[in-house]
BAMIMAR-250237 format. One record per residue (C-alpha): x, y, z; residue in three letters. Coordinates in steps of 0.1 Angstrom, whole numbers, padded with zeros to 4 digits, always signed. Layout:
// residues N
XYZALA
...
END
This chain:
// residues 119
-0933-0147+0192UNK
-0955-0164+0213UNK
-0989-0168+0205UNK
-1020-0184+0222UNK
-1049-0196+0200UNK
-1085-0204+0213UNK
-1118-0203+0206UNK
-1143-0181+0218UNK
-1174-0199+0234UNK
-1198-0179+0220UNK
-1180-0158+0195UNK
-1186-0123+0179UNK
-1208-0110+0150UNK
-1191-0089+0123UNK
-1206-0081+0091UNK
-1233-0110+0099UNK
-1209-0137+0105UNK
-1200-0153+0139UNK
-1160-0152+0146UNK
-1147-0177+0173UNK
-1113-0184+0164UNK
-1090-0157+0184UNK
-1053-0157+0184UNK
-1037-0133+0208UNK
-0998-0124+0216UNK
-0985-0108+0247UNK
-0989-0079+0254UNK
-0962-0049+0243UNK
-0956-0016+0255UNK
-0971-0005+0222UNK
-1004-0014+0234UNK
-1005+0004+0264UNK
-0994+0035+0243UNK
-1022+0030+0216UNK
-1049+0022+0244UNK
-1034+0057+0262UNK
-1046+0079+0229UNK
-1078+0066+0231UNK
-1103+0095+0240UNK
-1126+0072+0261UNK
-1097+0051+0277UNK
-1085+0079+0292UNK
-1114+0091+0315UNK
-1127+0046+0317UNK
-1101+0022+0330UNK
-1120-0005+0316UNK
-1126+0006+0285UNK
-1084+0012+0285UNK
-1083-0022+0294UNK
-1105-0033+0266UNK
-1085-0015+0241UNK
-1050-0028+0252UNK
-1070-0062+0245UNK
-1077-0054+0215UNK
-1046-0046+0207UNK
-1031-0079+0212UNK
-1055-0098+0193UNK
-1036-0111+0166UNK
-1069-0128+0142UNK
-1106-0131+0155UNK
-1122-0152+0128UNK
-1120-0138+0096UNK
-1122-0097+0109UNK
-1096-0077+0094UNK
-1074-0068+0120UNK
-1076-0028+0119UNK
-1114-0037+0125UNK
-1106-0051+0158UNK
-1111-0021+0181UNK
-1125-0014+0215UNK
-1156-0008+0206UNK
-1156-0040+0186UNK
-1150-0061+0219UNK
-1177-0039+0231UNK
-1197-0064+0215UNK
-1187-0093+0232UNK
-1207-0115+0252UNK
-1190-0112+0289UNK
-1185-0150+0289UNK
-1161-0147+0253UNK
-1139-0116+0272UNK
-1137-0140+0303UNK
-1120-0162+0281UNK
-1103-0134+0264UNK
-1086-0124+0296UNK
-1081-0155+0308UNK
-1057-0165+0271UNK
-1038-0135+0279UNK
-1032-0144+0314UNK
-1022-0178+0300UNK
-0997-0165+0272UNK
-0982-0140+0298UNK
-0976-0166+0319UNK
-0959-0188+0287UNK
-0941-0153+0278UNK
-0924-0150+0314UNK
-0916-0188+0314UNK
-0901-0185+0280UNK
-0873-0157+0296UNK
-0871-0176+0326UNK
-0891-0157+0352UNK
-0881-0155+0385UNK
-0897-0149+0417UNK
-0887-0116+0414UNK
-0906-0110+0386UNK
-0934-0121+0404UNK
-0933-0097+0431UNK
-0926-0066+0402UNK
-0956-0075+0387UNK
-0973-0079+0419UNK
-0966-0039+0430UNK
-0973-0029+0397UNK
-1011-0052+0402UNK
-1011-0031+0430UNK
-1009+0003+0415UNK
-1033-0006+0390UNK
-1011-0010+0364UNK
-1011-0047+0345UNK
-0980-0065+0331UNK
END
């Protein structure tokens, strides 16, 4: 699978440790449906957003993964979910290259942009 590692600029505290290395994978179908049975994410689209995020976080630091939640991120600095969002949109864009994207593509997940659903 395709992965995309980074590191955070500022990074995250868990358990009184900072956490900076993040590696994240696309994003699945399985996400959308975990984010979906959130309580919150359904009446906050952001907060939806933030747990589909989650979701595709593969390792932050040294946090076990079924402690990286929503309300984890919650705690991030807006600077480390900039680049958050911004590895995501960089390993989607490495996924669609990887199964040879086409302009078509483009323009389905430019209606789907449009109806406030994300790719």
């Amino acid at each position: 699978m395709i992965t995309e590692k980074f590191t955070l600029p500022i990074g995250i505290e868990y358990e009184g440790k900072r956490h900076q290395e993040v590696e994240i994978r696309p994003r699945l179908v399985r996400d959308m449906m975990e984010g979906a049975n959130d309580e919150r994410a359904k009446a906050n689209g952001i907060y939806y957003s933030v747990c589909m995020a989650a979701c595709q976080i593969i390792r932050l630091g040294d946090i076990p993964k079924d402690k990286i939640t929503g309300d984890l991120l919650l705690n991030m600095f807006e600077e480390d979910f900039d680049a958050l969002m911004e590895a995501a949109n960089r390993v989607r864009s490495r996924t669609r290259e990887f199964r040879g994207g086409t302009e078509g593509d483009q323009k389905a997940d430019s209606s789907l942009t449009e109806t406030g659903v994300s790719a």
